[in-house]
N, C-alpha and C positions, 0 to 999 in steps of 0.2 A: 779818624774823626778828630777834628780840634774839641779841644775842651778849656773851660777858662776857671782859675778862682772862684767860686764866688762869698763873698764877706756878707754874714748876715746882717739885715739893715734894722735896726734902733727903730719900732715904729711906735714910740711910746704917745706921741700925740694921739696917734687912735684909739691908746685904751683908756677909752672913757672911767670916771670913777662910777660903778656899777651900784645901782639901789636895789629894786624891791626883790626878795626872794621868793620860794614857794612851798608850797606844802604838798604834803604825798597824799592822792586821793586813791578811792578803791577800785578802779578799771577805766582801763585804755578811755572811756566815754565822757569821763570825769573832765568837767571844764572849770572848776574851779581854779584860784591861785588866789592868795595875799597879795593885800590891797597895798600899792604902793607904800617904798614905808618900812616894811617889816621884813625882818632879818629869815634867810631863808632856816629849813630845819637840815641839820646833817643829812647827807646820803643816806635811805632809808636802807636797813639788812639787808630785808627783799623787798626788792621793788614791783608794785603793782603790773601786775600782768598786762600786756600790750601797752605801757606806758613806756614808748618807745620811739623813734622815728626813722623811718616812715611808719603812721599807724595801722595798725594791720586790717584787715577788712572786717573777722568775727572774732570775739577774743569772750570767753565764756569764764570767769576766774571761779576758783572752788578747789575746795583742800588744803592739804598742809603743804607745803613746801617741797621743792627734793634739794639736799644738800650734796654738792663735790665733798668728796673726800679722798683722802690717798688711795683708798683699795677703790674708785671708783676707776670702769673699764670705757671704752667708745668699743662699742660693738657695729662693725659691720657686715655683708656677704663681702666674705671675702675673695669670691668668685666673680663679683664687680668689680672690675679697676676703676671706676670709677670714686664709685664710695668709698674702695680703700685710700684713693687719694685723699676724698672730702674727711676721714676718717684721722688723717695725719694732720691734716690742715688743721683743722678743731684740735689736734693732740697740741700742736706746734702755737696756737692761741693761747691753750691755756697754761702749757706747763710752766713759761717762767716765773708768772707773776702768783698762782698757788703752789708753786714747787711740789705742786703732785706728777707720780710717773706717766699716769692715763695710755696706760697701753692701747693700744688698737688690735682689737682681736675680734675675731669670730662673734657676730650676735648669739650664738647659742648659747657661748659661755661668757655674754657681757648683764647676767642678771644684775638687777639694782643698778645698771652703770646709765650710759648714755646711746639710744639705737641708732644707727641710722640708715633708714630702710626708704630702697624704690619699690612703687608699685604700681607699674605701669598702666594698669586697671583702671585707676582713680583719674577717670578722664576729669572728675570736675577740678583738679588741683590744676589743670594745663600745663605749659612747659616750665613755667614759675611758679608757681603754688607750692602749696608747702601745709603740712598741720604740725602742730608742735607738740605735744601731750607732756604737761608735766605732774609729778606728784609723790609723792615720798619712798616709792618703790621704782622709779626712773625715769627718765626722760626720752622719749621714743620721737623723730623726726622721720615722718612721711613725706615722700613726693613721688611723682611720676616721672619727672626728669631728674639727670644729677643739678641741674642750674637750678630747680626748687629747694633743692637739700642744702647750693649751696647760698642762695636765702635763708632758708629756715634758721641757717650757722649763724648768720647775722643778726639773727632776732636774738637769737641765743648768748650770743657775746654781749645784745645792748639790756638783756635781762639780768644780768651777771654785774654786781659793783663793778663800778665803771673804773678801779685798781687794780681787775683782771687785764687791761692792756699794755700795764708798767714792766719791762724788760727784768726784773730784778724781783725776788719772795716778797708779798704782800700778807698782811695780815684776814683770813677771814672775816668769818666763815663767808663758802661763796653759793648763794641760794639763789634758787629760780621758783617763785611762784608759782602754786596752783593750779593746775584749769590747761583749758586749751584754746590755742589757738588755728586759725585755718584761714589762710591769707594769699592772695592773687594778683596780681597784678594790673592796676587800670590800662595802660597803656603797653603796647610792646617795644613801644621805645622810647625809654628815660635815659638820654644822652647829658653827656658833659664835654667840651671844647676844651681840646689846649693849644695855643696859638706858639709853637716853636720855631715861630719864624721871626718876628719880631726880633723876639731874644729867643737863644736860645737853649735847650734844656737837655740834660743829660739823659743818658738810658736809665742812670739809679733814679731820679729825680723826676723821669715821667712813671716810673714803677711807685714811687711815692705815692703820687697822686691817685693812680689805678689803685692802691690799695684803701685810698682815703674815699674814692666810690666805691669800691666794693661794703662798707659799710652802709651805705644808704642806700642799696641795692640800685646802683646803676649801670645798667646793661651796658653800655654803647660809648664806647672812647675816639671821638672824633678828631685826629691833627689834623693840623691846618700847618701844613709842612713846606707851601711857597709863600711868597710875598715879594714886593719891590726889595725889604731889608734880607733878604738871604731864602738860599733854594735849600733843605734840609737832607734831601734824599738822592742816594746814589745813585744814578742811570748811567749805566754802561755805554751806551750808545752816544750819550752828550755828557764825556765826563767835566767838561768845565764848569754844568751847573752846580755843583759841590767846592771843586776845588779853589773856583774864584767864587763865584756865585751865593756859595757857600760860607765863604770869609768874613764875614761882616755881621753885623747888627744895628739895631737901633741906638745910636752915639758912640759908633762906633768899634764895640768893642769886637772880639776876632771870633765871635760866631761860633759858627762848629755845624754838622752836619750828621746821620748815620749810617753807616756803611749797611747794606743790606742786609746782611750778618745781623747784624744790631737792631734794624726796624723787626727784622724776623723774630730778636730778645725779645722785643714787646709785646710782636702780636702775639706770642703765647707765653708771654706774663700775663697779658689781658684774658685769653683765652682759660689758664687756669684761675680767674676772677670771674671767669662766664660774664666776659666782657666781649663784645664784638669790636674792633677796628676799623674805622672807617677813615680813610686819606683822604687828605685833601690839596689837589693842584688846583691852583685859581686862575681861572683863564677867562676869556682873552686879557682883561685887566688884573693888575696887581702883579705884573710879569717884571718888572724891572730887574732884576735877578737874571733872568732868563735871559733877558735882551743885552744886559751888558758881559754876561758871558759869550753869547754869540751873535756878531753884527748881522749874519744873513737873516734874521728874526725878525729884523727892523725893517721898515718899508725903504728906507734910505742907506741901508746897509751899511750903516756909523753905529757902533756899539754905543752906548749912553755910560756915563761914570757909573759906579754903583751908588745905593743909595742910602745912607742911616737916619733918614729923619723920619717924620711920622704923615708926613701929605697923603692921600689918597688919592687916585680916579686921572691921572699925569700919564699911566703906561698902556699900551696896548703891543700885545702881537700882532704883525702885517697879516690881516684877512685875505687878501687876495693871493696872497705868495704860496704856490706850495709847499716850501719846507715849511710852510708854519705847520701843516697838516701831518707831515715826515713826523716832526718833533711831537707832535700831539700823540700820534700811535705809539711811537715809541716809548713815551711817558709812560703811557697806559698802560703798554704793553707789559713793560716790566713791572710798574708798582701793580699790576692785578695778579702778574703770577707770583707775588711773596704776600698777597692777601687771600686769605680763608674768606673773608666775610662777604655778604651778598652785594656790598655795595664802595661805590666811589663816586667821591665828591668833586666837580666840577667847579664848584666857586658858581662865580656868574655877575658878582655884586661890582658895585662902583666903576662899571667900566667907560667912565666917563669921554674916554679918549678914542672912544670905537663908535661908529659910528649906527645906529639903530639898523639902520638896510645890511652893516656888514655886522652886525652882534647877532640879526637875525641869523646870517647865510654862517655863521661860525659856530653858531648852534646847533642849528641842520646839518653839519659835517661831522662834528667830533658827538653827539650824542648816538649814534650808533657803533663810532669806535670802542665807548665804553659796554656797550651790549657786543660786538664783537668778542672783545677779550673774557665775556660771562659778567658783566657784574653790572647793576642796574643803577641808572643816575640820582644822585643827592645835587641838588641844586640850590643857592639862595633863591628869591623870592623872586629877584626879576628876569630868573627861567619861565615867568609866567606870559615874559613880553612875547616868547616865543610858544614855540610848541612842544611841551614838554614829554619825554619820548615815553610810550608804554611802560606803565611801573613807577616810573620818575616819581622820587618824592622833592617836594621843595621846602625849602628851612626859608619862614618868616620871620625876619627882623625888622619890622615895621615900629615904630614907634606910636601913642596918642596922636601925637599932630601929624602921622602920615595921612596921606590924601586919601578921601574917601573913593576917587577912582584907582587909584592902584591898590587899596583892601579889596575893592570888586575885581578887579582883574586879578587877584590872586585867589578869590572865592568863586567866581565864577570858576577857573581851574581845576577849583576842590569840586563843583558842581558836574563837573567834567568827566571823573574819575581820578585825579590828581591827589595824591596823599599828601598831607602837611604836618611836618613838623614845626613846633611853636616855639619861636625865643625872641621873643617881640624886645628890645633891646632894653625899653623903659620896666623891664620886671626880670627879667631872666641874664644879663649882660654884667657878670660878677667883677668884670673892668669898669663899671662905673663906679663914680664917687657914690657913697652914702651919705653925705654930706658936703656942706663949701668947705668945712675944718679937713677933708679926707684930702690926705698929703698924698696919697698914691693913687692913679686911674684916672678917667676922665669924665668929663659932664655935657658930653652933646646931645645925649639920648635924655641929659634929667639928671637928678640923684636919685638913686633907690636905696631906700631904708629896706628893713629888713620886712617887716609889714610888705610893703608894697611889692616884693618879690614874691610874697606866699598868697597877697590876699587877691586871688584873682581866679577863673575857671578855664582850662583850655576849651573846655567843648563849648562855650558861649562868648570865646574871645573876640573872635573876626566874623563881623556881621557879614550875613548870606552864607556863610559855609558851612556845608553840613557838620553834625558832631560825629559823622561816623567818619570824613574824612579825617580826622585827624589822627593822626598816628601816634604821638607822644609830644615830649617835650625835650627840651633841650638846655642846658646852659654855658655858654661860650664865657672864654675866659680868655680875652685879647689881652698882648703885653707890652703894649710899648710904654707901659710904666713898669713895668713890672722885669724884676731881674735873678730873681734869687726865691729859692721854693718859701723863705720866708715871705716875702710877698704876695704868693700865691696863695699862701695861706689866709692871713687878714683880707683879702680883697674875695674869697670863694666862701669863708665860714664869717658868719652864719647860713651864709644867704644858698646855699650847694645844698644844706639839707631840705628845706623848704622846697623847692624847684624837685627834688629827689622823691619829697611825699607829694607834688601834686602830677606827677606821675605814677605813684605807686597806689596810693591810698584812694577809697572810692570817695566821689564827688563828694558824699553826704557827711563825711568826715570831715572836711574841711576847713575849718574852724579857728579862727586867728585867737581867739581868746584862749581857745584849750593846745592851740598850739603852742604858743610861746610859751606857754609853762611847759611840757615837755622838753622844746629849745632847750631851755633856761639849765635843765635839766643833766643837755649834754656837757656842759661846758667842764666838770670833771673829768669828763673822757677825753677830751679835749686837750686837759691839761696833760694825761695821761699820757697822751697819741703826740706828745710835742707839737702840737697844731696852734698855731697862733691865730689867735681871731677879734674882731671888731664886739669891743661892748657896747653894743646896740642901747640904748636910754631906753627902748621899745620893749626890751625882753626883759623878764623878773629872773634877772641873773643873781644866783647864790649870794650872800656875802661872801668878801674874801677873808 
């Protein structure tokens, strides 16, 4: 794998000077905040129960507190490898920053400590769900699945002063509020995009990121591992899409690619995140890569230079040839056998240079290649121009001024049986500018302020389509400004957690006023987590 430097980039323009603060109110429901203006109040001891993000579905607050202390235990069955894992996890959270030992042992002998217990009984928690029970003789975490428990952990870490996530002994005490909570999941699928084709990203560096959604409890880690600017992923079969293919990026620079070894690191980095992987090859368009590694790909059998600029919708694979179809199983063939997950991603977008009679007949060939090898199609949105295969779900990035027949033709789809994942580009697209001042990303879709990525509903997004069609949501995160995880930071925070609760959190929660005081809330953790991010004018950010 090539790997390159990267120098963190000075994005001091974007951090706005930050006003109004906020105040701590008495449960998750609490919509107040101070009025522009006013300086916020320190980090509360403890912090009001479910005032957190994503907000949890029922949060019941009452009681005293339960406090960590050094003799405190994490009790599991230790007869689950599961929970002994989730058990170290939580150990390995907290021990640097309270420089307590928090052994992992047996629940029988974890009294007063921390539980955490499946029961697979409790059908109403489902596969994420989760209860929390806190109170001055322990803190007990339920679920049915281990992926509820390792939610619940999350809830539990953003309960916790947000000093619990600093690498180094923190001053207490470290308290968790009262009460309980019992919290599920709107959606089953709250994805996030990293586009490591553009530019591209190392295996620590996409581990970063999986670790930065695993706090906002999201599921689904989507790469986008081809493009014109570099092919990401090792295939045995065509190894020059890496080698050359591979070389490059957006201005330039020498790229890098992962050997399968390496894509394998992630998927079960993600997978101990109770994250699912979903790959993504983009075809027929967005092939440039592809095509100047291998001339016979090309209708005219003249490979193309490669490519480091940022054009779109210029490349196509030769539809009519059959090694396009050779190279298509192939692809498959191997990125499905090093994926666990139910699904792979086809692309489908901007294939400007294909022609509709052959984007239909390219459709119709390679979507049962992907059920061939077991794994069921993720499509963009103009999978809809065709016939999108049993199962297919398709990812909308339609923007407001998209056409009101192509929203029907992607609703009528869902009217169909057609699942839809939602990242309409103008709300959910953390590559856009936030503003004309925002020095990094782009503005074809709009600016999106931070408001305008949370204030919006999936199930009443895209007129005519059912709300049952919808599957979740999504937020993609394109890089062709983007080079360095300092980058990815300012252009995804704020705006990753919002997109993260209107996936998680129920509809009726929703609430930009009581939101952004939470936000507002994060940004210690923030500072904690080494996460650099955009001061939004919009959120009642702390004083500094």
């Amino acid at each position: 794998m090539r790997q390159r430097l990267r120098i963190p980039r000075l994005i001091g323009s974007l951090l706005l000077v930050t006003a109004a603060g906020v105040g701590c109110g008495e449960a998750a429901a609490d919509t107040g905040g101070r009025a522009a203006g006013h300086r916020a109040a320190a980090e509360p001891e403890v912090r009001p129960l479910g005032r957190i993000v994503p907000v949890p579905a029922s949060v019941t607050p009452g009681g005293e507190p339960y406090a960590l202390t050094a003799t405190t235990r994490i009790g599991v069955d230790t007869r689950s490898r599961e929970t002994k894992e989730l058990g170290a996890y939580l150990a390995e959270l907290l021990r640097p920053a309270t420089g307590f030992p928090l052994p992992v042992v047996d629940e029988q002998t974890a009294r007063g400590g921390i539980r955490l217990r499946l029961s697979t009984g409790d059908t109403a928690l489902g596969d994420e769900g989760y209860r929390l029970r806190s109170g001055p003789d322990g803190i007990t975490l339920t679920a049915r699945r281990p992926a509820g428990l390792f939610r619940g952990v999350q809830t539990l870490r953003q309960q916790l002063p947000s000093a619990v996530e600093r690498k180094s002994v923190q001053r207490g005490p470290w308290k968790v509020a009262g009460g309980t909570i019992t919290d599920t999941p709107r959606y089953a699928h709250r994805g996030a995009m990293l586009d490591v084709a553009r530019h591209f990203f190392t295996v620590d560096e996409v581990k970063r990121y999986i670790d930065q959604l695993a706090l906002y409890k999201v599921n689904t880690l989507h790469l986008h591992l081809s493009d014109d600017q570099g092919w990401r992923i090792a295939v045995d079969s065509w190894p020059r899409l890496t080698t050359y293919g591979g070389s490059t990026e957006v201005g330039g620079g020498p790229g890098g690619f992962y050997t399968k070894e390496e894509y394998q690191e992630i998927v079960r980095y993600a997978a101990s995140r109770y994250q699912e992987v979903v790959p993504e090859i983009d075809v027929p368009g967005h092939t440039n890569a592809a095509l100047a590694s291998y001339p016979e790909l090309n209708c005219d059998g003249v490979a193309p230079p490669l490519y480091t600029g940022t054009k779109v919708g210029f490349s196509s694979l030769c539809v009519p040839k059959a090694v396009t179809y050779d190279f298509v199983d192939d692809v498959i063939r191997e990125i499905a056998a090093l994926t666990p997950g139910r699904y792979l991603h086809i692309g489908g977008d901007e294939a400007h240079s294909t022609s509709h009679a052959d984007y239909v007949a390219f459709m119709d060939r390679v979507q049962p290649v992907v059920a061939k090898y077991g794994k069921k199609v993720i499509g963009w949105h103009q999978l809809t121009g065709t016939t999108p295969a049993p199962g297919a779900l398709v990812q909308y990035w339609g923007i407001d001024r998209t056409s009101a027949a192509e929203k029907e033709r992607v609703a009528e789809a869902a009217r169909n049986g057609t699942g839809l994942i939602l990242s309409p580009a103008d709300r959910t697209y953390l590559d856009m500018k936030y503003t004309k001042e925002t020095k990094l990303g782009l503005s074809w879709a709009g600016y999106v302020e931070v408001r305008r990525s949370y204030d919006w509903d999936p199930a009443a997004y895209l007129p005519g389509a059912p709300a049952s069609a919808v599957k979740g949501v999504e937020a993609p995160l394109w890089t062709e400004t983007l080079a360095t995880t300092d980058d990815l930071d300012v252009m995804a925070f704020p705006r990753l957690p919002g997109v993260a609760e209107l996936g998680w959190s129920p509809a009726a929660s929703h609430d930009w006023d009581a939101y952004k005081v939470r936000l507002a809330e994060q940004a210690p953790r923030f500072e904690a987590l080494g996460i650099d991010w955009y001061r939004s004018p919009e959120v009642p950010w702390p004083a500094p």
